[in-house]
N, C-alpha and C positions, 0 to 999 in steps of 0.2 A: 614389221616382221620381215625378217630374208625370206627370197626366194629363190628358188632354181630351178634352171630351166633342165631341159632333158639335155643339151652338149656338155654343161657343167658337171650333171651325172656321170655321163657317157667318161669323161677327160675322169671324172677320180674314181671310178671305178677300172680305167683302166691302169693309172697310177696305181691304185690296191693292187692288181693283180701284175703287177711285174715287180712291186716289191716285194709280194708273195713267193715270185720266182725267184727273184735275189735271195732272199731270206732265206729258201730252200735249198739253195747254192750255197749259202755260206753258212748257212748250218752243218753242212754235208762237207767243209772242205777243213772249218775247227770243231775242237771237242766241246770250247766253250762256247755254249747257246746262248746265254745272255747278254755277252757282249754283242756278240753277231746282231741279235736284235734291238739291241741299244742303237747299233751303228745302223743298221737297216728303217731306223724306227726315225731318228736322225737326218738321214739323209731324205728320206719320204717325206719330212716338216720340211726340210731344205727345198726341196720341190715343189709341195703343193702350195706355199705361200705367198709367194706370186700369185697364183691361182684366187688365191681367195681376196688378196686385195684388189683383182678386178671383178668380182662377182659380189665383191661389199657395195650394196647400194648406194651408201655415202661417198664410195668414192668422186674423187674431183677433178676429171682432169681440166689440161689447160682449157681456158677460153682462146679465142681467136686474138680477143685486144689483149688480152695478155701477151700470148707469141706474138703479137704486132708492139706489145712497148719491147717485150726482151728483144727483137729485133732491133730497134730503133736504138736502144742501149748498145749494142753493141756497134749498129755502124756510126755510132758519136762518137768513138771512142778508142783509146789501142788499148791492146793486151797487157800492159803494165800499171793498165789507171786501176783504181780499186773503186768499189761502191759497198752502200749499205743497203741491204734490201727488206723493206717493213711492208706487212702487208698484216690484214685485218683477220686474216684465218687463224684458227686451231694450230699449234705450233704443230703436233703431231701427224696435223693433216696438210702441211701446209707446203703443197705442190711447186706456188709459185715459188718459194723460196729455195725447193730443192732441188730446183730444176734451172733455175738462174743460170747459176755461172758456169751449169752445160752448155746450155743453148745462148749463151752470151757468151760465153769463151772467155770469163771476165773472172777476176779473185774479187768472192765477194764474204765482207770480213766477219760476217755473222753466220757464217754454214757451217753447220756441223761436217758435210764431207767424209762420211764413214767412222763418226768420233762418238757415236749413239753409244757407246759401252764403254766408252771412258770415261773418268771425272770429268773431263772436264768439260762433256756434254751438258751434265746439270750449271755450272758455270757458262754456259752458252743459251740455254735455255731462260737463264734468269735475265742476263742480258737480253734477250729478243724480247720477254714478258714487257720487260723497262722501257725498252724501245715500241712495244704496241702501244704505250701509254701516252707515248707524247705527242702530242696535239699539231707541233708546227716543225717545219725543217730546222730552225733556228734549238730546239732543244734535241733534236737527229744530228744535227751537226756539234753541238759540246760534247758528242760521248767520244770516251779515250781511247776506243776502238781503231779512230784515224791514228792515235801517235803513233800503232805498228806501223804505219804505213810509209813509203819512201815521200818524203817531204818535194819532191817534184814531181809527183805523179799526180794528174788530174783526180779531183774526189768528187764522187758522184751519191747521191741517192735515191734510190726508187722507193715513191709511195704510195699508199693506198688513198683514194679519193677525199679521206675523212682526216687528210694532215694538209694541216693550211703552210702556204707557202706565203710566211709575214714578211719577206723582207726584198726589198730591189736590187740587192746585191744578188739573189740566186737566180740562176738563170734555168729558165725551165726549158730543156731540149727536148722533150717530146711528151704529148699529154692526150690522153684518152680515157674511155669511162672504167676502165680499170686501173688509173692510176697515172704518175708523172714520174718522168724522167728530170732529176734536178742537180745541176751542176753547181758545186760548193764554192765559194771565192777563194 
């Protein structure tokens, strides 16, 4: 069960009460009340949202060896290589992925990137499902996600502790209990 503490209170009841003064405002400046509080009512979700996915229990944030592989990816590497990033989380919930190629400064070919409300998110979503499923780098690296990619740029993928790296052609540049840094041939 959620809980809340009394700052969490304090923060959305202060929220109510200056949407309430918005509200009062812009009811008072058009004739139409409904919209006004459609748009008032709108923008008040727009706000507390944030709010609530830090006071969701379940939230995740980063681990330490996590920002210690994104770091590592990144100083391996320049800003035109691409990577693929699999990792064992909740696609919905899943931080490391969407926090990548921030703090990596890197294009990485499976991110939605603000595409949640377009097609072709569900089309990205099913690809990443595909991609939790495979077992080795060797089935991470046949997907046809690399053929966007500039045919001379370094390819990389990051994975989760539970993808076996079967082959000595991949080179693994950096590895910790959250996962490997793996360089494609």
């Amino acid at each position: 069960m959620a809980h809340l503490d009394p700052a969490a209170l304090a923060i959305g009841f202060g929220i109510w009460s200056a949407m309430s003064v918005l509200k009062s405002i812009v009811d008072r400046q058009l004739s139409a009340a409904v919209p006004a509080t459609v748009a008032v009512l709108a923008v008040g979700f727009l706000l507390v949202l944030p709010l609530i996915e830090f006071m969701d229990p379940d939230y995740d944030p980063l681990t330490v060896s996590e920002v210690e592989l994104i770091e590592n990816a990144r100083s391996s590497s320049s800003r035109d290589e691409v990577f693929l990033v699999v990792s064992s989380d909740d696609l919905v919930r899943d931080n490391f992925l969407e926090w990548f190629s921030f703090l990596a400064e890197r294009t990485v070919l499976n991110q939605r990137w603000g595409a949640e409300f377009l097609l072709m998110s569900r089309e990205l979503d099913s690809i990443n499902e595909n991609l939790q499923q495979c077992e080795s780098v060797t089935c991470l690296a046949g997907t046809d996600l690399f053929d966007e990619a500039d045919p001379a740029s370094r390819r990389f993928v990051v994975i989760h502790p539970g993808v076996a790296i079967d082959s000595p052609d991949y080179s693994v540049i950096f590895q910790n209990e959250s996962g490997a840094v793996v360089e494609l041939p």
